[in-house]
The first five atom37 places (N, CA, C, CB, O) and aatype in JSON, in Angstrom:
{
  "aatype": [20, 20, 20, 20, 20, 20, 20, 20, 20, 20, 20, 20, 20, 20, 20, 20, 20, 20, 20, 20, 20, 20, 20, 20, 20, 20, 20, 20, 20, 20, 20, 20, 20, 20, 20, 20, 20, 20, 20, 20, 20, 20, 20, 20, 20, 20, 20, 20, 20, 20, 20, 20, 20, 20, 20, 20, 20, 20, 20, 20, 20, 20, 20, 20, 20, 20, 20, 20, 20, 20, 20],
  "atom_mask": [
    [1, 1, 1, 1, 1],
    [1, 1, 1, 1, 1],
    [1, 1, 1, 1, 1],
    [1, 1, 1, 1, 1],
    [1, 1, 1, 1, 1],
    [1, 1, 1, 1, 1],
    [1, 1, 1, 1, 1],
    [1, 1, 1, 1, 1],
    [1, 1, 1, 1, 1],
    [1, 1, 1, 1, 1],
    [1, 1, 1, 1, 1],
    [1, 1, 1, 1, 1],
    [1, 1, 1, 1, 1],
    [1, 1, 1, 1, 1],
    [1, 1, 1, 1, 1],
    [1, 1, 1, 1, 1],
    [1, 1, 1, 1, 1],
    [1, 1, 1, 1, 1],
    [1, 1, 1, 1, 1],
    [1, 1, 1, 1, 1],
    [1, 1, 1, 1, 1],
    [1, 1, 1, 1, 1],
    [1, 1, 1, 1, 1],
    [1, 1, 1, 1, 1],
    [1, 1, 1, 1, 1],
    [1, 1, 1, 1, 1],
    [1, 1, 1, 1, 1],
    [1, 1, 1, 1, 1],
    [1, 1, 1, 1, 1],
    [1, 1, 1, 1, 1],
    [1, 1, 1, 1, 1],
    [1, 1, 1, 1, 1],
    [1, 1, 1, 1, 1],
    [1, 1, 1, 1, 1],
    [1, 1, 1, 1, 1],
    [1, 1, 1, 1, 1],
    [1, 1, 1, 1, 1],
    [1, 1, 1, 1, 1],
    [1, 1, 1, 1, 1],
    [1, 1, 1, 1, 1],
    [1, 1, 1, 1, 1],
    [1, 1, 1, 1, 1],
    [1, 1, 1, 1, 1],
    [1, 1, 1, 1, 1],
    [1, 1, 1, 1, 1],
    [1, 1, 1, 1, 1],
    [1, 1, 1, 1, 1],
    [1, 1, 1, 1, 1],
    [1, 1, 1, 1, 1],
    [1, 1, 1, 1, 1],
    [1, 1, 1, 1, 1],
    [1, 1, 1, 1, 1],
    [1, 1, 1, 1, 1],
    [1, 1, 1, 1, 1],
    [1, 1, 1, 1, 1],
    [1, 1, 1, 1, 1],
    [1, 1, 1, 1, 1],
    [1, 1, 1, 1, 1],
    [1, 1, 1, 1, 1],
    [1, 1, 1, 1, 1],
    [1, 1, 1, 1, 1],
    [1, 1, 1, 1, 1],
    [1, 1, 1, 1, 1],
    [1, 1, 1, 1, 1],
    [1, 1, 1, 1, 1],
    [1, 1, 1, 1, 1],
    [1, 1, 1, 1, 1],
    [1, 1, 1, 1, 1],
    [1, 1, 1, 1, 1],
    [1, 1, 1, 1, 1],
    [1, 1, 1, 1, 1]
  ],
  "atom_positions": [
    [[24.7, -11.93, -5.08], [23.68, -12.44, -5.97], [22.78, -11.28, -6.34], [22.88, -13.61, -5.31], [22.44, -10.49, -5.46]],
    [[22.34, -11.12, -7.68], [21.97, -9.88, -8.14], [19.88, -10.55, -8.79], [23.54, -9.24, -9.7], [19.38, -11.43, -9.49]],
    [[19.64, -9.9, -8.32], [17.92, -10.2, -8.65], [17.19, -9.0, -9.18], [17.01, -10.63, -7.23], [17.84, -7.96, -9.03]],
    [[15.66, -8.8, -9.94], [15.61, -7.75, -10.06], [13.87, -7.75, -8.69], [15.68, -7.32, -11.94], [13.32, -6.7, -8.36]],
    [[13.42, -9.12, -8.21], [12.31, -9.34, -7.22], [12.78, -10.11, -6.89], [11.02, -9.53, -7.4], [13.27, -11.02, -7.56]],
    [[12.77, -9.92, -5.2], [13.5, -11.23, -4.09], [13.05, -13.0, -4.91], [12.39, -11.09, -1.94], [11.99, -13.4, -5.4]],
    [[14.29, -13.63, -4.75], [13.65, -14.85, -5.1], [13.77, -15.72, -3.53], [14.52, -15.64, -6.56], [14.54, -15.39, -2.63]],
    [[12.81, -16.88, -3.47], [13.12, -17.56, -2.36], [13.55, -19.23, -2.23], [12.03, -17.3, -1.67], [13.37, -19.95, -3.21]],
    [[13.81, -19.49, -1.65], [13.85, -21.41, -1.99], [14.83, -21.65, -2.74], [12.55, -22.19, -2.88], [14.53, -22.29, -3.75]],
    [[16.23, -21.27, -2.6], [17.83, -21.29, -3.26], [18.25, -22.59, -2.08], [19.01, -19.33, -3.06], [17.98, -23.06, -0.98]],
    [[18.88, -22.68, -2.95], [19.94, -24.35, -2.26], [20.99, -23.82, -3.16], [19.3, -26.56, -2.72], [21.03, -23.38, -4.31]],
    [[22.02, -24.09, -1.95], [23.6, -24.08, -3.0], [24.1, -25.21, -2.45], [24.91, -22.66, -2.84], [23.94, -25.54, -1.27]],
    [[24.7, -25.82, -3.25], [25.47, -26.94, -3.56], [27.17, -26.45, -3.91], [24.67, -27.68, -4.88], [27.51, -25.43, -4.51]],
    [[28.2, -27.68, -3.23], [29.45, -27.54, -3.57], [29.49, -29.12, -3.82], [30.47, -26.78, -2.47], [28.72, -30.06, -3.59]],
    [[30.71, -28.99, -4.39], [31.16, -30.68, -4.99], [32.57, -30.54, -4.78], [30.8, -31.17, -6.87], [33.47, -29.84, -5.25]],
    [[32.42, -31.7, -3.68], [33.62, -32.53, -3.13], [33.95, -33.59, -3.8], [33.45, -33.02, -1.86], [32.97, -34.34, -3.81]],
    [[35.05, -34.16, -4.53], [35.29, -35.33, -5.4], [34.46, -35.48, -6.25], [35.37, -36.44, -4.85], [33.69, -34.57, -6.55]],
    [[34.44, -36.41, -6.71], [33.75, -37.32, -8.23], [32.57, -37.13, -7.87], [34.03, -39.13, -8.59], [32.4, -37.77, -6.83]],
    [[31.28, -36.39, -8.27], [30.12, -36.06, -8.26], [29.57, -35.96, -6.73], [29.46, -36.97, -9.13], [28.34, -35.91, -6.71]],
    [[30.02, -35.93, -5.78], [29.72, -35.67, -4.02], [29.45, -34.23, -4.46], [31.24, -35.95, -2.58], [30.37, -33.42, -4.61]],
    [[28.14, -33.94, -4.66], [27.58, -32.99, -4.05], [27.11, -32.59, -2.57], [26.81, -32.99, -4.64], [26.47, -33.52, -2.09]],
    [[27.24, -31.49, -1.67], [26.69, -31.96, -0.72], [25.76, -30.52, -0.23], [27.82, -32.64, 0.28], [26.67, -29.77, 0.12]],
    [[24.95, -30.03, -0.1], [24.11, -28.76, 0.53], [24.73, -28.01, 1.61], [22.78, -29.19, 1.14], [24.74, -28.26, 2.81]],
    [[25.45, -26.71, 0.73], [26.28, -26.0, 1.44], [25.18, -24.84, 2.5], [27.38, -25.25, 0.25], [25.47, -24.42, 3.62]],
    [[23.9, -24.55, 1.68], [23.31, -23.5, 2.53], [21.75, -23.8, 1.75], [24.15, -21.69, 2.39], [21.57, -24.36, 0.67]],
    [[20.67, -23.19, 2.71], [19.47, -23.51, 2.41], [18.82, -22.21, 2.48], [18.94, -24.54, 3.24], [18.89, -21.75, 3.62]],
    [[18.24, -21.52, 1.71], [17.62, -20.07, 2.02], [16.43, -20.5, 1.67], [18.13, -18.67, 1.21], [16.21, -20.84, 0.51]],
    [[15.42, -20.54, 2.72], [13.68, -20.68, 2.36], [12.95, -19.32, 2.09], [12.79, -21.36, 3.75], [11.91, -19.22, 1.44]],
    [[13.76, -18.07, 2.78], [12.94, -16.96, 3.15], [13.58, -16.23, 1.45], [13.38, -16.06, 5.04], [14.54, -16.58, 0.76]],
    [[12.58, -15.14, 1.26], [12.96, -14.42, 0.2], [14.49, -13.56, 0.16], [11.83, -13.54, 0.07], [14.51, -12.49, 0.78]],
    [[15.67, -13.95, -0.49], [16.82, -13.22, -0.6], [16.77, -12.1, -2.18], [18.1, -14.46, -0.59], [16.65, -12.28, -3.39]],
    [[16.92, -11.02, -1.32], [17.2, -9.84, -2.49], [18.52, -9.51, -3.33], [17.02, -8.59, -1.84], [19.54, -10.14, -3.59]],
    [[18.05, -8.33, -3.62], [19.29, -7.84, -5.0], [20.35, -7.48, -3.85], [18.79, -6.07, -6.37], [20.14, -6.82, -2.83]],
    [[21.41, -8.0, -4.24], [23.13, -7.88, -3.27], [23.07, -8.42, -2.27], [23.76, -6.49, -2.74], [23.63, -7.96, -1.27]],
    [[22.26, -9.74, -2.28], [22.86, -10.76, -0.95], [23.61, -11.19, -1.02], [22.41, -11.7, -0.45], [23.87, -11.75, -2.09]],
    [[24.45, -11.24, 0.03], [25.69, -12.11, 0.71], [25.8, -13.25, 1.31], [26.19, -11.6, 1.54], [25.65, -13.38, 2.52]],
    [[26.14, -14.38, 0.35], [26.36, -16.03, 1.03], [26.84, -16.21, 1.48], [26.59, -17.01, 0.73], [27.81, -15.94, 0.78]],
    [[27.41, -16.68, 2.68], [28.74, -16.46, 3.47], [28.97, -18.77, 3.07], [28.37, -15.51, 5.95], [27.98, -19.45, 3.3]],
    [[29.94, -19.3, 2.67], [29.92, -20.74, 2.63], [31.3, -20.7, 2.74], [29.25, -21.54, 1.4], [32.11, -20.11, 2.01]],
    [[31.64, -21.89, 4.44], [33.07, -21.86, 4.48], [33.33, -23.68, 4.4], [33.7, -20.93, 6.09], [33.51, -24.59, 5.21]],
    [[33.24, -23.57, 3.2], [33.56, -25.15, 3.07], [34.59, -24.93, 1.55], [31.76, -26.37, 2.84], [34.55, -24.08, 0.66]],
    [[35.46, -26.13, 1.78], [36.2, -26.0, 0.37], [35.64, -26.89, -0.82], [37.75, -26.41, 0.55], [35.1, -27.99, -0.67]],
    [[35.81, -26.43, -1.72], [34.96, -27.19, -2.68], [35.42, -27.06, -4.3], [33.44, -26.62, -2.48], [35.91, -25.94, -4.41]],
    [[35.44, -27.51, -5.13], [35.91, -27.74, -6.54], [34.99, -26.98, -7.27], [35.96, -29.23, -7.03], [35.37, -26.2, -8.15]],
    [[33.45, -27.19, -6.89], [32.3, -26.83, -7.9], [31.04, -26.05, -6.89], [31.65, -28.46, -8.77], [30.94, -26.4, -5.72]],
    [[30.16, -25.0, -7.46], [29.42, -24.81, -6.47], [28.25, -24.54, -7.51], [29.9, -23.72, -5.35], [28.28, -24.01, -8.62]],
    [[27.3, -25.05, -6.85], [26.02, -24.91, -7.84], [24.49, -24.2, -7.18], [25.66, -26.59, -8.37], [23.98, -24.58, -6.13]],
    [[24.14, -23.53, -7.73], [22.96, -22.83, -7.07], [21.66, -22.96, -8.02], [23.34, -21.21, -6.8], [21.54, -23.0, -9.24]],
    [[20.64, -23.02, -6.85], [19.52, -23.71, -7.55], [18.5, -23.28, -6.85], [19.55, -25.2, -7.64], [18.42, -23.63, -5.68]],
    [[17.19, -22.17, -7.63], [16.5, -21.93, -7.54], [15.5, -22.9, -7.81], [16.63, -21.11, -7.89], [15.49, -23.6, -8.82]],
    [[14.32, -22.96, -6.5], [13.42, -24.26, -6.45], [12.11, -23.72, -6.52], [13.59, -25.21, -5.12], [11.17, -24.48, -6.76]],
    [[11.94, -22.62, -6.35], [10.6, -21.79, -6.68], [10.35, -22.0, -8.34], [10.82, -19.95, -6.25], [11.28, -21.88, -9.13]],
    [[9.44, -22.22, -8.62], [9.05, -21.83, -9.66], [8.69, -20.38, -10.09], [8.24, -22.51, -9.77], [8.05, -19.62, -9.36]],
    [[8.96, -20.19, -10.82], [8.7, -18.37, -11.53], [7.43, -18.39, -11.46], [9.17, -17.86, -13.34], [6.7, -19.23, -11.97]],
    [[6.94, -17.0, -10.48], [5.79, -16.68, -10.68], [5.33, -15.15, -11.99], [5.44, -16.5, -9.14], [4.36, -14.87, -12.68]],
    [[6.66, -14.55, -11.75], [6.66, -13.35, -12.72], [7.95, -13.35, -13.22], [6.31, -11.94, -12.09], [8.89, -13.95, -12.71]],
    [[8.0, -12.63, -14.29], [9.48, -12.34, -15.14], [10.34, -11.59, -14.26], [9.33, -11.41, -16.59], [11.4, -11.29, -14.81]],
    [[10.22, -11.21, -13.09], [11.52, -10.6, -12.69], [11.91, -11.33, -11.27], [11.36, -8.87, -12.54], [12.52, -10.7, -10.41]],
    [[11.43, -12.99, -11.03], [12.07, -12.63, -9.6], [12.28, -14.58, -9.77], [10.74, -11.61, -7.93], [11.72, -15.61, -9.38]],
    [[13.83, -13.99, -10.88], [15.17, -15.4, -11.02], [16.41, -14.63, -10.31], [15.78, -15.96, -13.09], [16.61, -13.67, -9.56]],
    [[16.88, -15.3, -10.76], [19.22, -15.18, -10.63], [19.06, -14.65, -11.18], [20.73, -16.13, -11.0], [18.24, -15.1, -11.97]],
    [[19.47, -13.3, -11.47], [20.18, -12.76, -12.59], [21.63, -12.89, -12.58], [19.87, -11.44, -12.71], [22.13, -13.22, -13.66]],
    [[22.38, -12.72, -11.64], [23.68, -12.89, -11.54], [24.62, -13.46, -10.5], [23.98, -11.93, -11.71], [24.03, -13.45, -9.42]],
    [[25.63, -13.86, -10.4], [25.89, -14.57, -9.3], [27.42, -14.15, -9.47], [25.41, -16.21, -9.29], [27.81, -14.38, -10.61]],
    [[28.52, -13.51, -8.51], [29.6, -13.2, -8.66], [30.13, -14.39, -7.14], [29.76, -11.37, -8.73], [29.47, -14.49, -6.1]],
    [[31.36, -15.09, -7.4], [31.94, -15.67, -6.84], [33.29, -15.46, -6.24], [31.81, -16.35, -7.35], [34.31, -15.5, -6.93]],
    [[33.29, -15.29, -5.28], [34.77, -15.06, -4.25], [35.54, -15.89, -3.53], [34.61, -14.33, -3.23], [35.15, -15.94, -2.37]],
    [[36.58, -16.64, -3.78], [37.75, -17.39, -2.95], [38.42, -17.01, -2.23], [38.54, -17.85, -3.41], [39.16, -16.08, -2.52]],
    [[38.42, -17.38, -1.44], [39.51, -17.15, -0.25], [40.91, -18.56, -0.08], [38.39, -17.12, 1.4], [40.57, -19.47, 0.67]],
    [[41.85, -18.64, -0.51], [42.87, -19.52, -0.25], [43.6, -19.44, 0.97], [43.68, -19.45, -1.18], [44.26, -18.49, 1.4]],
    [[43.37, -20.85, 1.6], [43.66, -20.71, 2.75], [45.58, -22.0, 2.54], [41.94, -21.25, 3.91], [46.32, -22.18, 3.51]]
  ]
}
């Protein structure tokens, strides 16, 4: 996950079946530029969601790169 000021208060979400979302990981504390999510659940959809409100222009998602592992 790529930021350009730590953001904090991320929830990621995966989706199991027909809209079963369920809270794969909870980060309260501030995560920086090139953190590593580690989520070992299988899942169809994964959604991430910043719950902070913006206090300044630089500290959203900027980017989010995603990795599978097939087991």
């Amino acid at each position: 996950m790529d930021t350009v000021d730590p953001v904090k208060n991320v929830d990621v979400y995966v989706r199991v079946g027909n809209e079963n979302w369920r809270l794969a990981k909870q980060m309260k504390r501030p995560v920086g530029k090139g953190a590593s999510i580690r989520i070992n659940m299988r899942a169809e959809d994964i959604r991430v969601v910043q719950n902070t409100a913006l206090v300044n222009r630089l500290d959203f998602i900027e980017d989010i790169e995603v990795y599978a592992q097939k087991k």
